[in-house]
N, C-alpha and C positions, 0 to 999 in steps of 0.2 A: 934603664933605671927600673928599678923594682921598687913598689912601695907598696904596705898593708896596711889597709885600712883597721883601725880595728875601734868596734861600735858596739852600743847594745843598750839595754836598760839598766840606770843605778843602780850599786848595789851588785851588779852580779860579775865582778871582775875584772873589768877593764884596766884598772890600772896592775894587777898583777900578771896579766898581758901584756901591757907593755914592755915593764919590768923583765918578762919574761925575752921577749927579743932584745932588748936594751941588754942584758947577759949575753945575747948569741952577738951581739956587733952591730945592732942595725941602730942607726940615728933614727931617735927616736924625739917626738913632739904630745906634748901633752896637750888637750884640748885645742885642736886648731880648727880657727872658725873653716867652715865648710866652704865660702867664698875663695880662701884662698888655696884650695886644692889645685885649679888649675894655674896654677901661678908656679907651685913649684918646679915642674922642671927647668923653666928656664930663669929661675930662679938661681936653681942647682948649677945648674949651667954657666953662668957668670960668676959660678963663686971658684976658690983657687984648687977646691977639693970638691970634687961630687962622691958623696957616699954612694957604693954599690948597691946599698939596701936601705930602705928608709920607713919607717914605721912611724903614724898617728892615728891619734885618738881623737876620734871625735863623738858628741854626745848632745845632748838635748840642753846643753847650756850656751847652744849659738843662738842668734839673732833669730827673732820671729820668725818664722815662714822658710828660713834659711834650707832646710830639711829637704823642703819641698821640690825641689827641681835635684836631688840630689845623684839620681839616675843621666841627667846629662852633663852632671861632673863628671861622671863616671865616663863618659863615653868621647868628651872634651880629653880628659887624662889618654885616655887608648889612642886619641887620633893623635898624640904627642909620642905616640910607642911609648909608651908607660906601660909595662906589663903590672898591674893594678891586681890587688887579692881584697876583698872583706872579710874583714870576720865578725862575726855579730855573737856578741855574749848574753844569755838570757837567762831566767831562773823563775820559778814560780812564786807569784806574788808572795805567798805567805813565809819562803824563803829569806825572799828580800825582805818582807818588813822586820824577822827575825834578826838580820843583819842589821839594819838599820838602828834596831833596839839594842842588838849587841856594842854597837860601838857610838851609839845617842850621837848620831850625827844628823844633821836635818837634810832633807831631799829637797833640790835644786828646784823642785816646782812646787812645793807644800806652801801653804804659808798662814795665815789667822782663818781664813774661809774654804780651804784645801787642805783635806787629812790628809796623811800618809797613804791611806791606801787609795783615794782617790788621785793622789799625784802621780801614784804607782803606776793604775790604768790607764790616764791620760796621759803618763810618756811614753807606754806602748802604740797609741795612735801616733804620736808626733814622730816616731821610730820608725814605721811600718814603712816610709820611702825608702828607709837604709835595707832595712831586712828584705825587701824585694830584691835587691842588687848582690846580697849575699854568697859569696861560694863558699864559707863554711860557716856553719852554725853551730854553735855548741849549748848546750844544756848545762849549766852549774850547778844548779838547783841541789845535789846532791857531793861535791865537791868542795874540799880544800882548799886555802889559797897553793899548797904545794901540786894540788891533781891538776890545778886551773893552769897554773904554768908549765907543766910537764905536757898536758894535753895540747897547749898554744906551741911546744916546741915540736912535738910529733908530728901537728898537723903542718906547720907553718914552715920547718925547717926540717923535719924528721928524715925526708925522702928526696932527694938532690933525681932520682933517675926519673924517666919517664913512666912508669906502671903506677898505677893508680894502690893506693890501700884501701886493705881491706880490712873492716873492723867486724867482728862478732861481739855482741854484750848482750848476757842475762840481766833479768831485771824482772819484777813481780810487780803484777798487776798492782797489788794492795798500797805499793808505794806511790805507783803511777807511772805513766809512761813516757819515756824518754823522749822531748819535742825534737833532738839534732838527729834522730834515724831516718834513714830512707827510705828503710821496707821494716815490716814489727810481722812477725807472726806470732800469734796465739796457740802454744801449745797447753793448755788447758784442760784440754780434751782428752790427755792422754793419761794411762795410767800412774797413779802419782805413792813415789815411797813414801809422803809422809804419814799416809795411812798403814803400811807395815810399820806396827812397834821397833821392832827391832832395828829400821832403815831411818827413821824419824829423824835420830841425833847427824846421822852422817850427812855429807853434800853429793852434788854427783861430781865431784871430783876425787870422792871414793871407791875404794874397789867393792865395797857389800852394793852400793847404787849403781855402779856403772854396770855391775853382773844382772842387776836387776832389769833395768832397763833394757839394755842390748837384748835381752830375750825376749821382748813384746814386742809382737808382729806390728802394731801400729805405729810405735817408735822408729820403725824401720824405716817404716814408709814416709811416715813423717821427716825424717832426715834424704831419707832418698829425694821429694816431692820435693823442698825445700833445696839443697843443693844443684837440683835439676835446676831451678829457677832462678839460682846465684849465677850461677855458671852460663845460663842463656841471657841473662842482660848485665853481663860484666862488659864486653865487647862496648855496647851502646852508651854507658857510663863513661868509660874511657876513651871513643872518642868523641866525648862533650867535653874532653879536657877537666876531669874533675881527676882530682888528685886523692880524693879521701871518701869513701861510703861505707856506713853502717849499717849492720843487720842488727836490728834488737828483737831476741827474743824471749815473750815473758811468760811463768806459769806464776801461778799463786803467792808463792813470796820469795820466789828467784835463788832456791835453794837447792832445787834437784833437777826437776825436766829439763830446765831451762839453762840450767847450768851443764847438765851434760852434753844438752847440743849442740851447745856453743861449743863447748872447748871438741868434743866430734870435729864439727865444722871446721871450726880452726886449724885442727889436724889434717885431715884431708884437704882444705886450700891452700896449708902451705905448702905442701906438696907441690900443688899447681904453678904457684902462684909467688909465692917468695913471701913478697909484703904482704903478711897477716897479723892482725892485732887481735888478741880475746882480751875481755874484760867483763869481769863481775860484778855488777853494780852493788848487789845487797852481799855481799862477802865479804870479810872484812881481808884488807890489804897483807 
């Protein structure tokens, strides 16, 4: 039996996750108390049909303290061979209170003596046992409900074979930095076209930026030093059995450096590698 979990704080997409696997086939449970996690396979088991796949959602609206043991759910599940996935959805607070205001719905822990943003903070602590247990995490913060389910299907259902993916994403500091990465380099430091007039309007997925850059000696190195480093702990990722890792990398506002070395990157690991993903966070789609 396969089942994913999928968790996170209000507000940042859970139920268009689910939605999302509830489209690929997986039986799918909206808000199930955390108690009865370990209940379901044999559950499963006496009923006349066991789903192959099964997908719930759980969240900060179970019983008191419920949360809290929720690492030896997890491990209660495995010793049933329940091969078990989490996914933890998050987004920065001022994201979620945006949403929240977008669609004047009230958060499951606010209430006459609790703002919204205090509810915010304090389901991230009540969260923090799930997010320990997590083997994917994703970042919303900057996504669609369309990016949010395309991203839960790449990562959840994307890759049936054994090699792990491989994600590249620019992204600029000024926005801020992506919480679901695994490794961020800073290239900042490196010569930047928005200071050539002429380079300014383009991205580096142009040909006037890509000329530009491939000619600085420290760009070079910069990509050399950086894929050395991909390349010597892809081995160790994969066998921890992770199926999905991201490299973010960010310059100034995710327009030129960081965009060129991503998609670089990308290009030369897929060569290697096969499953490779690039993605622009400040580009538009």
């Amino acid at each position: 039996m396969k089942l994913v979990i999928i968790s996170g704080r209000s507000g940042s997409g859970k139920s268009s996750a689910l939605h999302a696997l509830e489209d690929e086939g997986f039986y799918c449970v909206d808000n199930l108390p955390a108690s009865m996690l370990s209940l379901l396979p044999q559950t499963l088991k006496s009923s006349h049909h066991e789903p192959p796949t099964m997908a719930v959602s759980i969240d900060v609206r179970n019983l008191p303290g419920a949360l809290e043991n929720f690492g030896e759910l997890i491990v209660e599940l495995k010793q049933q061979s329940v091969e078990c996935q989490v996914l933890y959805l998050d987004a920065g607070c001022e994201n979620i209170m945006k949403r929240y205001s977008a669609t004047r719905r009230k958060h499951p822990l606010s209430d006459d003596n609790i703002s919204l943003l205090e509810a915010i903070e304090l389901e991230k602590e009540l969260m923090a046992p799930v997010l320990a247990e997590a083997n994917i995490h994703i970042d919303t913060s900057h996504m669609s409900v369309h990016e949010i389910r395309e991203r839960v299907r790449e990562q959840v259902c994307g890759d049936t074979s054994k090699s792990m993916t491989l994600m590249f994403q620019s992204f600029g500091f000024k926005y801020g930095v992506p919480s679901d990465a695994d490794f961020i380099f800073d290239v900042r430091c490196l010569p930047n076209p928005f200071w050539v007039e002429s380079l300014r309007a383009h991205t580096g997925l142009e040909t006037p930026v890509i000329d530009f850059l491939k000619n600085e000696g420290d760009v070079v190195a910069m990509l050399d030093d950086v894929s050395q480093f991909v390349e010597k702990w892809i081995p160790k990722f994969e066998s921890g059995q992770r199926s999905y890792m991201t490299v973010a990398i960010g310059c100034t506002g995710g327009q030129h450096r960081s965009v060129y070395i991503c998609k670089t990157l990308g290009d030369l690991f897929s060569d290697k590698l096969g499953q490779v993903q690039v993605r622009h966070r400040e580009l538009p789609e």
